[in-house]
ZALUM-860009 format. One record per residue: y, z, x of N, C-alpha, C in turn. Coordinates in steps of 0.1 Angstrom, whole numbers. Layout:
ZALUM-860009
(pt (Y,Z,X),(Y,Z,X),(Y,Z,X))
...
END
This chain:
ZALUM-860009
(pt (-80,-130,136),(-80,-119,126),(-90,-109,129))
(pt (-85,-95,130),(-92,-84,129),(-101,-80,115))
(pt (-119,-78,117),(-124,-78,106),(-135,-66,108))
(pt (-133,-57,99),(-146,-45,102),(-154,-49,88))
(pt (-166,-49,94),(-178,-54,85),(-187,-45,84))
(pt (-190,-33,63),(-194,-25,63),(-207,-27,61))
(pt (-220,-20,70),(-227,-22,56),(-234,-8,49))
(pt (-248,-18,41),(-251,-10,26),(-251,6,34))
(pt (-249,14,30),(-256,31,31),(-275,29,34))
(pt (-280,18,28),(-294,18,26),(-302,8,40))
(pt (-291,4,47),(-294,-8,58),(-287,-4,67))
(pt (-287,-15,79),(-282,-12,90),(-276,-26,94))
(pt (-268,-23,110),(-259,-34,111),(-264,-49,110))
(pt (-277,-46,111),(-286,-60,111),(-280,-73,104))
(pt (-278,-70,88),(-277,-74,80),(-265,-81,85))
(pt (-254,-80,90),(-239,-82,95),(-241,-90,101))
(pt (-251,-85,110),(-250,-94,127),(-248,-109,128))
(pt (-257,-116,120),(-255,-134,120),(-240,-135,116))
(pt (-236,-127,106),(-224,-133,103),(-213,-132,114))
(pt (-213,-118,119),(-206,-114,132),(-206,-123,143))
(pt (-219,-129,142),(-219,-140,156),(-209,-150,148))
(pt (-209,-152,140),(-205,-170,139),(-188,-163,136))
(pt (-186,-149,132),(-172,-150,133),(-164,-148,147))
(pt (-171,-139,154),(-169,-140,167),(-165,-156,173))
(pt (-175,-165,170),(-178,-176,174),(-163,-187,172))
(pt (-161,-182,155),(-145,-188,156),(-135,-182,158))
(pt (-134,-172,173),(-119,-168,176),(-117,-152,169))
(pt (-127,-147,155),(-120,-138,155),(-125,-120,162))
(pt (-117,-115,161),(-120,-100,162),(-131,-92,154))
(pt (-144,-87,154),(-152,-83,146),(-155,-72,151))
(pt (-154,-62,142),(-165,-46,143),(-178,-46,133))
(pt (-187,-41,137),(-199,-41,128),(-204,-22,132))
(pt (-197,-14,126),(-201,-1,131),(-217,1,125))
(pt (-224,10,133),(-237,14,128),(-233,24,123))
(pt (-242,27,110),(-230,43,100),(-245,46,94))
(pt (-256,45,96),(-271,49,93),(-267,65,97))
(pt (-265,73,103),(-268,81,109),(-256,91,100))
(pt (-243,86,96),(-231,94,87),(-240,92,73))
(pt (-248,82,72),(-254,78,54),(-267,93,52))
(pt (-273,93,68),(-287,102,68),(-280,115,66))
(pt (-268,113,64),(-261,131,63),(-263,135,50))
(pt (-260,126,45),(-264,133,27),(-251,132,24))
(pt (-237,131,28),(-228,133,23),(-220,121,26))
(pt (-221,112,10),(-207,103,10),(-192,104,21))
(pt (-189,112,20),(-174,118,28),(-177,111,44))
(pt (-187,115,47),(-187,115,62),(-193,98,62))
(pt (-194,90,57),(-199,79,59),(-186,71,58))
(pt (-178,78,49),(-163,67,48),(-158,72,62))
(pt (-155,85,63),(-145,89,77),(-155,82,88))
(pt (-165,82,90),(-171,71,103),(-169,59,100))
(pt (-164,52,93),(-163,38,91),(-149,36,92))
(pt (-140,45,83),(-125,48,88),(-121,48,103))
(pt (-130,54,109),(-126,57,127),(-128,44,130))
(pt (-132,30,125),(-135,22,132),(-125,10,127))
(pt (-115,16,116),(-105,5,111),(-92,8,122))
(pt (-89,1,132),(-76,-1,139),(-64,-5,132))
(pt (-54,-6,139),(-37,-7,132),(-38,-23,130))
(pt (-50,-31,138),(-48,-42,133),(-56,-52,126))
(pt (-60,-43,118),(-73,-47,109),(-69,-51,97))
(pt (-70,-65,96),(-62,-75,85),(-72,-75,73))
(pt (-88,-75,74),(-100,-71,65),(-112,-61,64))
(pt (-114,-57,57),(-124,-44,58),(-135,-53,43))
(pt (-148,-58,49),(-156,-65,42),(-170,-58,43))
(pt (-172,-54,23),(-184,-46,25),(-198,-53,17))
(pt (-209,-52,20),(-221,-62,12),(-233,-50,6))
(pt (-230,-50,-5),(-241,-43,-18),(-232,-33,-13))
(pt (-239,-20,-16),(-237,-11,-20),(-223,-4,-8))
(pt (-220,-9,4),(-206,-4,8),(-195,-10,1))
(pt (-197,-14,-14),(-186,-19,-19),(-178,-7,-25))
(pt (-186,4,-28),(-180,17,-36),(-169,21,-24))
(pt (-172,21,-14),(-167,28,-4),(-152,26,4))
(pt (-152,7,-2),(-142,6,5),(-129,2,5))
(pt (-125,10,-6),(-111,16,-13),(-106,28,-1))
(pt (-120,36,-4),(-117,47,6),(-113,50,18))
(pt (-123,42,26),(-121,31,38),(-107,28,42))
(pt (-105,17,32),(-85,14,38),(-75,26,36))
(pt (-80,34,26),(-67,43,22),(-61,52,31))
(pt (-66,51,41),(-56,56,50),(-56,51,63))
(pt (-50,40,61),(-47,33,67),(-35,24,65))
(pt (-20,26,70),(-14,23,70),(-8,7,68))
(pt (-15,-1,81),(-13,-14,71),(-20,-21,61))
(pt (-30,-13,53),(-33,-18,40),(-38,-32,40))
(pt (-54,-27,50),(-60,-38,50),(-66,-44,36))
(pt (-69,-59,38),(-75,-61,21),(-86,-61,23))
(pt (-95,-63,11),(-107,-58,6),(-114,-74,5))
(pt (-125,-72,11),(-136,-83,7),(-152,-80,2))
(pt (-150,-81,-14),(-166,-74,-19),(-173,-85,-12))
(pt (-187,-81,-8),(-196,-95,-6),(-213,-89,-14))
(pt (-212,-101,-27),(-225,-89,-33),(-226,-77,-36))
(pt (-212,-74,-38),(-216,-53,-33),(-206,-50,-46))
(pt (-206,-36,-46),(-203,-31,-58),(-191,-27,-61))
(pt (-183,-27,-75),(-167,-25,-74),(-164,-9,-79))
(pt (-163,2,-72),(-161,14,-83),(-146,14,-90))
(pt (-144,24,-98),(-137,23,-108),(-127,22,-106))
(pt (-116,20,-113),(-104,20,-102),(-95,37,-104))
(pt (-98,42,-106),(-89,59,-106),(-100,69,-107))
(pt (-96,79,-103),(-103,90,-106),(-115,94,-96))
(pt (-129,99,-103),(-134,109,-93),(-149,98,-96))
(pt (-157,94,-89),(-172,88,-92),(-179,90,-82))
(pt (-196,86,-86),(-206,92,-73),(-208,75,-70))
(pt (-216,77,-55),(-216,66,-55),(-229,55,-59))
(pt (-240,66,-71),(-249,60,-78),(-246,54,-86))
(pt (-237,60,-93),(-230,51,-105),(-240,50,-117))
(pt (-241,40,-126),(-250,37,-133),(-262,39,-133))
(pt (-268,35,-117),(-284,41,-112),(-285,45,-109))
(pt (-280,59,-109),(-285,72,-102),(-296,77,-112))
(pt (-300,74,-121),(-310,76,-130),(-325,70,-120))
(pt (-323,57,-118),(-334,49,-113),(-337,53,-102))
(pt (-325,58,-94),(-326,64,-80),(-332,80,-78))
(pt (-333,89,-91),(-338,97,-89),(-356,96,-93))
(pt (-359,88,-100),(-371,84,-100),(-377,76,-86))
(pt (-367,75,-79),(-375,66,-66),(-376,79,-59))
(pt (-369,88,-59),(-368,98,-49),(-380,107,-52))
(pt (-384,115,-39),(-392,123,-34),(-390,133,-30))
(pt (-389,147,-35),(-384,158,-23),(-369,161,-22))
(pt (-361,148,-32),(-348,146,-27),(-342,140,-16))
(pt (-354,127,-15),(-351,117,-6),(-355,105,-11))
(pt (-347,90,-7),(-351,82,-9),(-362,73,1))
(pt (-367,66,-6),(-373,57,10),(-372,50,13))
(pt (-374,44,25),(-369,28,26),(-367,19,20))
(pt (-358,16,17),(-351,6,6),(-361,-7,4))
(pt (-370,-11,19),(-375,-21,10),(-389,-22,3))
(pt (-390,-9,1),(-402,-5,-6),(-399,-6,-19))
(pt (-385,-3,-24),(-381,-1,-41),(-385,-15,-50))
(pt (-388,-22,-43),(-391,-34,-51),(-402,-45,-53))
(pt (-415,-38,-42),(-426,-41,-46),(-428,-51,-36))
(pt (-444,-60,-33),(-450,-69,-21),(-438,-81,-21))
(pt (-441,-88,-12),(-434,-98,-12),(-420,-102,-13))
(pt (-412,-89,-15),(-393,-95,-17),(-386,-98,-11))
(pt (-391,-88,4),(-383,-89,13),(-383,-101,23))
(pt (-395,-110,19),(-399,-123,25),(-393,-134,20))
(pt (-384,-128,1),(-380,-138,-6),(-366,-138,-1))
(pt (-364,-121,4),(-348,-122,3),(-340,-124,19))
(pt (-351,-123,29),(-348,-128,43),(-361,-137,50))
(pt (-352,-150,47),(-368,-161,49),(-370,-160,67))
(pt (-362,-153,76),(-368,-160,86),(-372,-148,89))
(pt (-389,-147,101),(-394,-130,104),(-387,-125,110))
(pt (-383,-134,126),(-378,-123,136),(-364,-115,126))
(pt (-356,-120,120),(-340,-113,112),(-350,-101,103))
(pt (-359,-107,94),(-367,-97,89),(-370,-83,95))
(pt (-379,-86,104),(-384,-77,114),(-372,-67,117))
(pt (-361,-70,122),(-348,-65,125),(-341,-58,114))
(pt (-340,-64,103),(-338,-56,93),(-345,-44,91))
(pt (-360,-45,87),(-370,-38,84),(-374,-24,96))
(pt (-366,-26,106),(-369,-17,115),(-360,-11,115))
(pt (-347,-13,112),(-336,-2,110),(-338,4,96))
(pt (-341,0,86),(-341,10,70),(-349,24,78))
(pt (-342,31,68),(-345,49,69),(-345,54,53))
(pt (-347,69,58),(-346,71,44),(-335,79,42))
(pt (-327,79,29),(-313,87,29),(-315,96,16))
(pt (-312,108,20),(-310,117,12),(-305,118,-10))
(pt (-316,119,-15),(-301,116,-29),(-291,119,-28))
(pt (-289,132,-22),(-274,138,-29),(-261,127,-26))
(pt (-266,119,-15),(-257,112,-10),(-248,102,-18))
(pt (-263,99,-31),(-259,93,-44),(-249,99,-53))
(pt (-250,111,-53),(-248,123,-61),(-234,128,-65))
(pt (-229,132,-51),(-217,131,-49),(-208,128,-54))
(pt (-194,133,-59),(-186,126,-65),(-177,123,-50))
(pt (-166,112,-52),(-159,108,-41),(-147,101,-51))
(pt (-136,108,-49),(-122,108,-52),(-120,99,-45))
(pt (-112,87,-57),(-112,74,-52),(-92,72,-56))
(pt (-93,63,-46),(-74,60,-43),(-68,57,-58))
(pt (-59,60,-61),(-56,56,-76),(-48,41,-75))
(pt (-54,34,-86),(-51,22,-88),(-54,9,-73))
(pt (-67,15,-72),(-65,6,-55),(-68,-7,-57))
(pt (-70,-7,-63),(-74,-25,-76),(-59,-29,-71))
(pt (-49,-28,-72),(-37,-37,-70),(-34,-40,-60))
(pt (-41,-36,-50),(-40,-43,-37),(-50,-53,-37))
(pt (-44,-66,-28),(-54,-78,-24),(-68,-74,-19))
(pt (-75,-83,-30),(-90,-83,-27),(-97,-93,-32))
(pt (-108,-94,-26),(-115,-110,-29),(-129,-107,-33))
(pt (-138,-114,-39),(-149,-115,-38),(-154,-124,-36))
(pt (-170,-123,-34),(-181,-133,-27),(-195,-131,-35))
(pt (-196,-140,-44),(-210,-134,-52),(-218,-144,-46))
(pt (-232,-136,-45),(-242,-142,-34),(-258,-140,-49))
(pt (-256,-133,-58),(-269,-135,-70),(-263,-129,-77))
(pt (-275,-127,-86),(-273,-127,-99),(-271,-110,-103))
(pt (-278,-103,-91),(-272,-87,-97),(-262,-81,-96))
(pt (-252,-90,-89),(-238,-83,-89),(-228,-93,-98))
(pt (-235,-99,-109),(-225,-109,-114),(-218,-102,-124))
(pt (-222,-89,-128),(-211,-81,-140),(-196,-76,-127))
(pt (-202,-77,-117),(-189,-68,-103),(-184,-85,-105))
(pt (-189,-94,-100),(-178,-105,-102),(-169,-107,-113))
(pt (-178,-107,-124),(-171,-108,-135),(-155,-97,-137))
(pt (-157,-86,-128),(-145,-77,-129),(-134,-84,-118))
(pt (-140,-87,-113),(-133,-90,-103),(-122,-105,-108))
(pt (-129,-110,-114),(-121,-128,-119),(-109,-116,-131))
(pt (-119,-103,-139),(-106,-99,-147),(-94,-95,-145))
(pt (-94,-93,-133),(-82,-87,-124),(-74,-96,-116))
(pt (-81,-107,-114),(-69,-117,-105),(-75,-117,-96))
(pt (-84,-119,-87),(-91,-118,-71),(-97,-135,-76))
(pt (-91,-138,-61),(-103,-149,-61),(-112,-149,-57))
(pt (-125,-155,-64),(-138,-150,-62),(-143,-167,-60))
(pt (-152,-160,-52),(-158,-177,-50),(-181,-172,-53))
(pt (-182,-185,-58),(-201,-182,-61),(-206,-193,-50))
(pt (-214,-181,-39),(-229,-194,-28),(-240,-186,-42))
(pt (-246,-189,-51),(-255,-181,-54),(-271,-184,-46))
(pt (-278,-176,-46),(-291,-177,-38),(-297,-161,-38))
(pt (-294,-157,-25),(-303,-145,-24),(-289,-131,-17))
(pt (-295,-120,-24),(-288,-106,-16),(-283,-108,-6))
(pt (-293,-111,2),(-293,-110,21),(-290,-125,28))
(pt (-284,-140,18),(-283,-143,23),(-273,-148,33))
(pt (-262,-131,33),(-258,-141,52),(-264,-136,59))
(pt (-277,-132,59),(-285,-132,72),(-293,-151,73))
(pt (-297,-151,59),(-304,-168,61),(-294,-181,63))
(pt (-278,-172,59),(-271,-189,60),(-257,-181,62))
(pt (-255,-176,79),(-249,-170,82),(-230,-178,83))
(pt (-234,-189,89),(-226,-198,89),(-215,-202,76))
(pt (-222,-204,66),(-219,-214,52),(-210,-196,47))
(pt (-219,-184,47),(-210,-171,42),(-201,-171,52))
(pt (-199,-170,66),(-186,-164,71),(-173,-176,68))
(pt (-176,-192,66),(-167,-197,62),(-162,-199,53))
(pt (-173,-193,41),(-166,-188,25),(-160,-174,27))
(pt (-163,-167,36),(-154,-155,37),(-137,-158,40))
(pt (-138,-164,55),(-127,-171,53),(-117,-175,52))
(pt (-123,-185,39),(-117,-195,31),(-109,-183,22))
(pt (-124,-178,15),(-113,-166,6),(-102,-157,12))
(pt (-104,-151,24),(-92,-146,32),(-81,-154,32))
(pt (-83,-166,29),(-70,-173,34),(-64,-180,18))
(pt (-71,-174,6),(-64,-177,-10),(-54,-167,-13))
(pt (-43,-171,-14),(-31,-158,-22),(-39,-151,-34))
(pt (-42,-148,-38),(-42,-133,-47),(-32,-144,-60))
END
């Protein structure tokens, strides 16, 4: 199975990577595009079309974690075989119409902001989190060296989203407790959703146990 693995706007491929090994590892096809550099643009638009360039004709999943979950309606819609959707932790935008991709916290996000920039994402949450939310250093360290800072407007933006893209197959994967109102939409709609609960980041700590609940869910009818 062909699988492009998105990630946050606020991180880099790091986060993917464990999981990419262990899917590679069972036979399948994996992209993990680096899109830090379409996010540093300030403009939503250009971060879907760089991730788009990297969905081929035979891309059976397009799987995004935290915040590339807004994006990846966008992502498949033009794309002809109508890949499905796999949230992991990450966020569901609405299903019709026009939205930014702050959403709800773009309020909190302009109080983090400086100048009209954000900062590295793992500053937003104070000493010690990022030790809670990736237990091992060297993955840490790797993470922590790719965060940048990305522009608000990027938040800002509205981004014309596919109409009705909810009816196409899609799965979820809830990994804590702050995406559990996105799960909860997700069981309203019919997706099978499956709960590892623990930590944000952890398919970087338990890279294994997530790519085979990914999967599993790839392989539930809708």
């Amino acid at each position: 199975m062909r699988i492009l693995l998105v990630h946050s706007p606020l991180v880099g491929p790091s986060t993917w990577a464990p999981v990419a090994e262990v899917l590679t590892a069972l036979g399948h096809e994996i992209s993990v595009p680096d899109l830090r550099a379409a996010a540093k643009s300030g403009d939503p638009h250009v971060f879907i079309d760089a991730a788009r360039d990297r969905v081929s004709a035979g891309t059976a999943v397009i799987a995004g974690h935290s915040g590339a979950g807004f994006f990846l309606p966008s992502i498949a819609a033009a794309n002809s075989t109508s890949p499905e959707l796999l949230f992991v932790d990450a966020g569901i935008p609405p299903t019709h119409g026009s939205a930014t991709p702050g959403g709800d916290f773009i309020d909190r996000l302009r109080t983090l902001s400086s100048d009209g920039i954000l900062p590295r994402w793992s500053t937003w949450w104070g000493e010690g989190v990022m030790e809670r939310l990736v237990l091992d250093s060297g993955a840490r360290a790797r993470i922590e060296a790719e965060l940048y800072e990305v522009p608000l407007e990027f938040y800002e933006q509205s981004v014309d989203l596919p109409d009705r893209w909810h009816d196409a197959p899609s799965r979820y994967l809830l990994l804590s407790e702050s995406y559990r109102s996105d799960a909860t939409t997700a069981i309203s709609w019919g997706w099978p959703t499956r709960e590892l609960l623990g930590a944000h980041l952890d398919l970087v700590n338990h890279p294994e146990v997530i790519a085979r609940s990914m999967l599993e869910l790839c392989a539930t009818t809708p």
